[in-house]
KOLNUMI-569246 format. One record per residue (C-alpha): x negated, y, z. Coordinates in pm, whole numbers, padded with zeros to 5 digits, always signed. Layout:
<sites>
XYZ ...
</sites>
This chain:
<sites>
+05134+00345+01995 +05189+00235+01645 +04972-00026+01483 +04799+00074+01147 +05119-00128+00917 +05361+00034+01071 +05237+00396+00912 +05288+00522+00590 +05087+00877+00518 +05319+01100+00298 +05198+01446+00235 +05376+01781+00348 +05561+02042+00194 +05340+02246+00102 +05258+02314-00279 +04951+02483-00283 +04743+02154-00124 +04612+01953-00424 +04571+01659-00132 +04845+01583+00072 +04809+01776+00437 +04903+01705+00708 +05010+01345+00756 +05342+01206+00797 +05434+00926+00911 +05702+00659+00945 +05773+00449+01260 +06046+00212+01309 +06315+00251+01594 +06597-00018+01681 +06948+00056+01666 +07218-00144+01830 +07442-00345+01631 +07805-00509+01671 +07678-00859+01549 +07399-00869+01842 +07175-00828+01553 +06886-00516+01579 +06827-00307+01241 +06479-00135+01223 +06556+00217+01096 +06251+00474+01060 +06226+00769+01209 +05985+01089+01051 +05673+01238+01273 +05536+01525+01206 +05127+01460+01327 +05166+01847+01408 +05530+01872+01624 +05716+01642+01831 +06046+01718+01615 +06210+01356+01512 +06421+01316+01244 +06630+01002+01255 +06783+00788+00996 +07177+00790+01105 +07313+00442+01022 +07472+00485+00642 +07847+00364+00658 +07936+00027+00421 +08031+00269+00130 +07709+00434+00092 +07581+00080-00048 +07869+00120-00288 +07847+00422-00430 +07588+00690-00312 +07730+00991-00499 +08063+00932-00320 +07893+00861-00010 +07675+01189+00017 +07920+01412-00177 +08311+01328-00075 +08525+01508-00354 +08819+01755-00215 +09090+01872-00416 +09095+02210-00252 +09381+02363-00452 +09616+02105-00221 +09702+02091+00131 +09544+01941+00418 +09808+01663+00406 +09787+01561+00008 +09380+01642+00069 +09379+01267+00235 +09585+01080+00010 +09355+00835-00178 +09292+00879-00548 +09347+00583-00796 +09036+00436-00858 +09078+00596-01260 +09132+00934-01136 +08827+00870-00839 +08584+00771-01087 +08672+01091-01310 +08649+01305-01004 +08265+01223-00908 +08164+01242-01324 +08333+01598-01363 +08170+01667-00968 +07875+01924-00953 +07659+01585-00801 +07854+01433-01069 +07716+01646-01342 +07355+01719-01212 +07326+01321-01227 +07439+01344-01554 +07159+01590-01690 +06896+01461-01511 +06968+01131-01686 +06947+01324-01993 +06589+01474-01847 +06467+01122-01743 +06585+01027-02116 +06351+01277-02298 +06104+01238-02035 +06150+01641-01941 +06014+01684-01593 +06021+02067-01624 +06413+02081-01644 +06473+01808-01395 +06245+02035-01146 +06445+02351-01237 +06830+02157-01213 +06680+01994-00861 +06556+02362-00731 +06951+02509-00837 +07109+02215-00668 +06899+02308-00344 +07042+02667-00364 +07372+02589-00431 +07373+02355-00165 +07484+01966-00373 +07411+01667-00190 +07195+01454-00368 +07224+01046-00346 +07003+00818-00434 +07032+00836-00766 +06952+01202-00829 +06587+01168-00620 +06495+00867-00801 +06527+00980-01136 +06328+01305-01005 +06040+01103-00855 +06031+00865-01191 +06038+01170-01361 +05722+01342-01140 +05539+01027-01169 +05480+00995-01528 +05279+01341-01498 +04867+01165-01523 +04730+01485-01383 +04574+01430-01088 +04582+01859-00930 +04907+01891-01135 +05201+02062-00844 +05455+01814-01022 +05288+01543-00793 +05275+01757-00482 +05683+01781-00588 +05707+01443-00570 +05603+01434-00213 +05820+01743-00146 +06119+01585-00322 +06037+01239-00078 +06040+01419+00253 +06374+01594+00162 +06515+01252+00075 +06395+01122+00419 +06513+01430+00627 +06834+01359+00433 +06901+01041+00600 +06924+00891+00199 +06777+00547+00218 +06545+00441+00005 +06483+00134-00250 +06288-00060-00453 +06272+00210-00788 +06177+00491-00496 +05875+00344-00349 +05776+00206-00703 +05794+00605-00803 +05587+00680-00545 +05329+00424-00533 +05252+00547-00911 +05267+00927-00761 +04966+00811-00531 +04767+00597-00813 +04782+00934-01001 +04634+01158-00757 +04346+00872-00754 +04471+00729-00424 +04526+00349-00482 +04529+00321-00022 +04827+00499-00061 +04975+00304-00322 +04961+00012-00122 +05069+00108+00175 +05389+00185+00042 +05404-00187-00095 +05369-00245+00306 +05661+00010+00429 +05887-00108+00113 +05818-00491+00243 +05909-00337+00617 +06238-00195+00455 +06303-00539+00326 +06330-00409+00050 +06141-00726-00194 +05886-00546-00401 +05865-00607-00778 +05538-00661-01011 +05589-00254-01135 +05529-00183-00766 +05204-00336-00724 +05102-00207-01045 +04993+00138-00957 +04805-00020-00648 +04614-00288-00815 +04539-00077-01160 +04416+00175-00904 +04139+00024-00710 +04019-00215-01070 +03944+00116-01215 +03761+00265-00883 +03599-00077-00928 +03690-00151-00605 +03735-00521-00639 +03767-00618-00302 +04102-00408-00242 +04212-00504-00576 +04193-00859-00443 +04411-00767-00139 +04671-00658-00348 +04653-00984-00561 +04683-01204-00281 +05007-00994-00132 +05159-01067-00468 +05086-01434-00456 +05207-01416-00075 +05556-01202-00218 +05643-01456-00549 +05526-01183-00730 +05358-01346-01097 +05117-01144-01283 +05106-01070-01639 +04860-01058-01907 +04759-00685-01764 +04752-00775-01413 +04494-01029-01493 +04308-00872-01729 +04242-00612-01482 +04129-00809-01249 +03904-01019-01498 +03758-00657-01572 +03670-00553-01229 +03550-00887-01162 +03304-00904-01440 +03171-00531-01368 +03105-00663-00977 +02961-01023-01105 +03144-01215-00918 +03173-01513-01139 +03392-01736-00931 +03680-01507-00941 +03646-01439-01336 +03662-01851-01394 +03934-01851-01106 +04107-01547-01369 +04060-01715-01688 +04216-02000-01540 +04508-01857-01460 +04548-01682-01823 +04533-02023-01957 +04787-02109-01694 +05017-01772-01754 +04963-01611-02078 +04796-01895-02325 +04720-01603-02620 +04603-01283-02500 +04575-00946-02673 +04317-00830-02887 +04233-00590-02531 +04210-00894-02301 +03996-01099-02581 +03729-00789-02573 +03758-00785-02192 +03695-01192-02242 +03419-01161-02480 +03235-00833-02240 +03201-01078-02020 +03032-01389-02176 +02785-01100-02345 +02685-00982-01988 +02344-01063-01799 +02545-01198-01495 +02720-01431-01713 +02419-01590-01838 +02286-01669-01521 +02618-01881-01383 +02683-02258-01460 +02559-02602-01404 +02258-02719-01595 +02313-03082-01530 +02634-03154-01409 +02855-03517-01331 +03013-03606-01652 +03228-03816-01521 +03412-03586-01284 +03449-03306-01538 +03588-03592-01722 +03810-03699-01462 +03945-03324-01394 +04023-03308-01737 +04239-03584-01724 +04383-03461-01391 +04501-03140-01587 +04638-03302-01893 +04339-03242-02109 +04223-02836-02262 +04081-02794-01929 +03854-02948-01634 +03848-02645-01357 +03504-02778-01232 +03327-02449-01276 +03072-02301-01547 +02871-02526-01665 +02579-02524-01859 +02293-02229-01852 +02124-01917-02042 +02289-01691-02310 +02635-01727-02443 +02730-01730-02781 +03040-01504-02902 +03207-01483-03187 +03570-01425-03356 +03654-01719-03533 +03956-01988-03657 +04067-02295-03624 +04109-02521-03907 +04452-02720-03997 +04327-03004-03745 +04227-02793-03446 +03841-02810-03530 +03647-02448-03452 +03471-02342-03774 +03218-02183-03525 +03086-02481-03332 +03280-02774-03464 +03441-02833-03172 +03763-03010-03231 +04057-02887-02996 +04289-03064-02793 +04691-03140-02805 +04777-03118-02432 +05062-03368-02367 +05363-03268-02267 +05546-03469-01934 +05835-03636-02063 +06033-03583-01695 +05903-03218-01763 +06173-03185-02096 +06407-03392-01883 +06410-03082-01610 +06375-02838-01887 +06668-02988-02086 +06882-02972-01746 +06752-02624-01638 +06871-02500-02000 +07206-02647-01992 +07317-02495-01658 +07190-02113-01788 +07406-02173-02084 +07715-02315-01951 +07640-01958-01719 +07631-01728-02029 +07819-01892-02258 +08175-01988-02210 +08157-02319-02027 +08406-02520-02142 +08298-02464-02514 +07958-02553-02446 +08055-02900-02204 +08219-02967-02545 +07920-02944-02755 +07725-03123-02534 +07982-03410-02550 +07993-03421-02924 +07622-03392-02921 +07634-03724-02727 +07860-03867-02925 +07697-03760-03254 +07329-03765-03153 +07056-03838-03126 +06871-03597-03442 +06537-03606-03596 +06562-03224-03613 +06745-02997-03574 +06851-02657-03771 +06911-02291-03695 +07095-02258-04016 +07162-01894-03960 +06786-01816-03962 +06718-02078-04237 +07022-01907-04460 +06882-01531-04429 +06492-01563-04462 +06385-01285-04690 +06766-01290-04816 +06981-00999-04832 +07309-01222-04788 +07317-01574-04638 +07238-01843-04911 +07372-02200-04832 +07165-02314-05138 +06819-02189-04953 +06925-02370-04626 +07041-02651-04830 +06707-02707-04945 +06505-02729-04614 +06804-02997-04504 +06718-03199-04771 +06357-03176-04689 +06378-03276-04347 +06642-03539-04488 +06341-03720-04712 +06079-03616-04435 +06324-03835-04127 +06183-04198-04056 +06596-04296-04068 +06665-04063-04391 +06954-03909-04189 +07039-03550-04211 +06960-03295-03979 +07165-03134-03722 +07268-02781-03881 +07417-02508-03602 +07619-02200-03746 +07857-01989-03616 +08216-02079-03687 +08245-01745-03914 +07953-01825-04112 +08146-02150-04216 +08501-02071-04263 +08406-01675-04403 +08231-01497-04688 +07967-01703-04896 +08137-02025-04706 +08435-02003-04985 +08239-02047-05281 +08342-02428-05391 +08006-02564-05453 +07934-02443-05029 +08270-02542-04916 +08201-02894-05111 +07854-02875-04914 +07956-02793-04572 +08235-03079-04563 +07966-03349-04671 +07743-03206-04360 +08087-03205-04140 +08166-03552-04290 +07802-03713-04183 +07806-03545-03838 +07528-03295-03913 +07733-02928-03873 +07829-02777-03570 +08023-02481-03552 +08003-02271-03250 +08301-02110-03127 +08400-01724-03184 +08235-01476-02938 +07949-01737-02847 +07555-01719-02903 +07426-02077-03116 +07054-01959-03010 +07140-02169-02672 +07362-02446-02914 +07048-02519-03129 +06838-02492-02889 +06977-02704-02629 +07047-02975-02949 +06661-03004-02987 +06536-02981-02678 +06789-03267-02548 +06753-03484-02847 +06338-03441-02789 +06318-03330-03197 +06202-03092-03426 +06379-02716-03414 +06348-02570-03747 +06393-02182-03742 +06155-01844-03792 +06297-01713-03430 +06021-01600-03249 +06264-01654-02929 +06082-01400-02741 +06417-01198-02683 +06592-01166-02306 +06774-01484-02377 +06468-01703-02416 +06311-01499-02054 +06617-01604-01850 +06484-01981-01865 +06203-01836-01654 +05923-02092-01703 +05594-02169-01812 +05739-02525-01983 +05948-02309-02277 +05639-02199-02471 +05439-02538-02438 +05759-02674-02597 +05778-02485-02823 +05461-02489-02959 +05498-02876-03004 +05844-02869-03202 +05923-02568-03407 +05876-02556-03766 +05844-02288-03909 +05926-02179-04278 +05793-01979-04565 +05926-01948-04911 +05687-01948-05233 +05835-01885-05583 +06185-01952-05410 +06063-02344-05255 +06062-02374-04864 +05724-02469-04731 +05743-02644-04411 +05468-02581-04149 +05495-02853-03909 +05385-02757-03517 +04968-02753-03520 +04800-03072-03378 +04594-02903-03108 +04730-02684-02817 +04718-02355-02876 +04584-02215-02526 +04296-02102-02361 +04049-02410-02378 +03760-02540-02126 +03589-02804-02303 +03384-03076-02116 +03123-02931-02302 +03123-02625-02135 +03242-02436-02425 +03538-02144-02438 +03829-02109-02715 +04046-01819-02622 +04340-01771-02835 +04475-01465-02967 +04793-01327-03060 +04669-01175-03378 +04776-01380-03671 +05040-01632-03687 +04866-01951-03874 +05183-01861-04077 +05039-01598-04335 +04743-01508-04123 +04521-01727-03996 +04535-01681-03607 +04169-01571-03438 +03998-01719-03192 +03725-01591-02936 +03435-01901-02956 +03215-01877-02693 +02969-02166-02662 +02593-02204-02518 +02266-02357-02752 +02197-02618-02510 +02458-02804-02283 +02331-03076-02112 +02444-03337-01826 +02372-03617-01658 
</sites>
């Protein structure tokens, strides 16, 4: 008999059901291997027949290519001999584009492009009559495509399904993108169960779910309000290495609030702080919803041990004490700023810097240089870092390319020569920055004026220019420069791009929070603005008070807002 994990429910073929009926099911069979080894393979029930379908074992190439795999190209104007001789790999790879599975793949892309379900249905029905054999590749874009329909009776859905089960009785094996496609086919027929019972089979595939496929699931049952599940689903993320996001959380701040459970909404801000530091203008009203509900004025500690919240503040590095709510009655909310020493203009609470572990840069630093020396070309960068040491250490350090262009048409040296001698006066040793440009940017263009060739050979001749080699990116040379030499980085960059995600930790924005400087130019003189005294992050005060950051404003032109929220009376013992 199979236990309740082991089953998947996956609708039939019919069309005209707006609910999946009847039930199929998946249930896993061994199959012998060479290497002594078992492979769990599943086979389809029907709840209605005892006809089996089984997965035949797919051969090494079908991992390889799937289009080759399902549809193996014959050159039938040739004998049975030359029919067997191998194409070169050139004339292969021409042979599956200009193939009919070739070319179907090729307009469905074009479907999935323009987000055209209606064709991609109508090219997948003609393929079935004239008989293709679809890989992988064709059904997923097909079920991406059905699930991006909203509508819960819509037959595109019901397709989906159809389009699975053909996939299955096709012995095509499925992978991560497939069950994500159909985990967000069940969240929009309203079935969230579903949803997350393909997270199950997917994990049973080994197949390592993503955070897209527990999105449909856990979006699902926070908008049924069914926090309990939605909970489930959060803890098999935390159980996969799956990290949520700002939405994950927010969601499940939401649901939490609407089912007052207070523990899990400190538990959630918590991990905001932790995660996300400045949330959306969405989260803030999902933050502020629930400090103005009845629930939330009942929760906290009237008299509470000042000393421990004390102590867990320390614990934590400061910003934060993670000893519960405290304090009692009716929360006050309001949108508000910070002024230029951290102090609320709200409350007159004065916010805190949270320090930064000096072994934490030392990891960071390391972490950094072993992603660049993966992207860049190693031997160039071992070579800056050796004439960094050599050369080093800097005060600050200068994205010169950033500096040269800001609200310029054409790179200025005489704009970026201006915030060098800034930072020059501003420097405890009165020693020039380090300035990073690209070797063209020195040698080319604007760099042959005499007045910037005279320029750039002073910085050369101090030990203040580095140029980075052809064909290389200097965001990881400056970068690396600053966050080695534990200095200032002086550039607009928001370094949200890929390049700044592949270092894939929650130290990057706490660093760079405390040493960027920004720049803005008024009546054509640079105007430094120096990293903020006070953290900004979510912040639990020992008082019992709330300062959630948002991401609208930049402190730059716009003052950033804040969400106060703070109590009349907070007392202890």
């Amino acid at each position: 008999m199979l236990s309740r994990r082991s089953l998947v429910m996956l609708p039939s073929l019919s069309l005209t059901t707006t609910r999946p009926s009847p039930l199929f099911f998946f249930s896993f069979t061994k199959f012998p291997s060479t290497n002594s080894h078992t492979l769990r393979r599943p086979l389809l029930h029907h709840t209605t027949t005892t006809t089996t379908t089984q997965f035949s074992r797919p051969s090494p190439l079908f991992f390889f290519s799937s289009l080759s795999a399902t549809s193996p190209i014959h050159d039938s104007s040739s004998s049975s001999s030359s029919s067997s001789t191998t194409l070169s790999r050139k004339a292969s790879r021409k042979a599956r584009r200009e193939s009919p599975e070739g070319l179907l793949k090729l307009k469905l892309d074009m479907c999935s492009k323009h987000g055209d379900v209606v064709e991609a249905l109508r090219l997948y029905d003609e393929a079935l009559r004239d008989g293709l054999n679809l890989a992988l590749l064709h059904y997923n874009v097909l079920l991406y495509l059905c699930s991006l329909d909203r509508n819960r009776g819509s037959h595109v859905l019901n397709r989906g399904f159809e389009i699975f089960q053909a996939m299955v009785v096709n012995k095509v094996v499925p992978n991560e993108a497939t069950f994500t496609s159909l985990a967000r086919i069940a969240a929009a027929k309203e079935d969230p169960e579903m949803a997350f019972d393909l997270i199950k089979k997917m994990k049973g595939f080994g197949i390592v779910p993503k955070l897209r496929s527990y999105g449909p699931a856990l979006f699902g049952f926070c908008e049924k309000g069914m926090a309990g599940k939605a909970y489930e689903v959060d803890a098999d993320m935390v159980e996969a290495g799956v990290v949520a996001e700002e939405a994950e959380l927010s969601a499940i701040l939401k649901v939490s609030g609407v089912c007052n459970n207070a523990h899990k909404v400190y538990e959630t801000m918590h991990r905001l702080r932790a995660a996300v530091r400045q949330v959306s203008e969405t989260t803030a009203g999902v933050i502020e919803d629930w400090f103005k509900c009845e629930e939330a004025k009942k929760v906290g500690l009237e008299n509470w041990d000042v000393s421990k919240v004390r102590e867990g503040a320390v614990r934590g590095g400061g910003g934060w004490h993670g000893q519960g709510w405290l304090g009692s009655g009716e929360w006050r909310v309001v949108s508000t700023q910070m002024d230029g020493t951290g102090v609320c203009q709200s409350c007159g609470e004065k916010l805190v810097c949270i320090d930064i572990d000096p072994k934490e840069t030392e990891n960071f630093a390391s972490s950094l240089s072993n992603v660049a020396c993966q992207r860049e070309v190693k031997a160039d960068f071992v070579r800056f870092q050796e004439w960094l040491q050599r050369h080093g250490p800097f005060d600050a350090v200068v994205d010169g390319a950033n500096l040269g262009l800001i609200n310029q048409h054409s790179f200025k040296f005489s704009q970026l020569n201006m915030v060098v001698k800034q930072l020059r006066q501003m420097s405890p040793s009165k020693r020039l920055p380090l300035v990073i440009l690209h070797k063209n940017r020195v040698t080319g263009g604007p760099a042959q004026h005499p007045n910037n060739k005279k320029l750039l050979e002073h910085w050369k001749n101090s030990g203040a220019l580095y140029a980075t080699p052809p064909g290389s990116n200097d965001d990881w040379y400056w970068l690396y420069a600053a966050v080695s030499c534990k200095c200032l980085l002086v550039t607009n960059d928001e370094m949200r791009d890929h390049l700044f995600q592949l270092l894939g930790t929650s130290f990057f924005p706490r660093w760079k929070e405390k040493h960027q400087i920004r720049l803005s130019f008024a009546q054509r003189e640079p105007t430094l603005h120096m990293p903020p005294p006070y953290s900004i992050v979510i912040q639990e005060s020992e008082k019992g008070s709330w300062h959630v950051p948002t991401i609208t404003g930049d402190d730059l032109e716009i003052p950033r807002q804040w969400l106060c929220a703070t109590r009349p009376r907070d007392t202890s013992l």
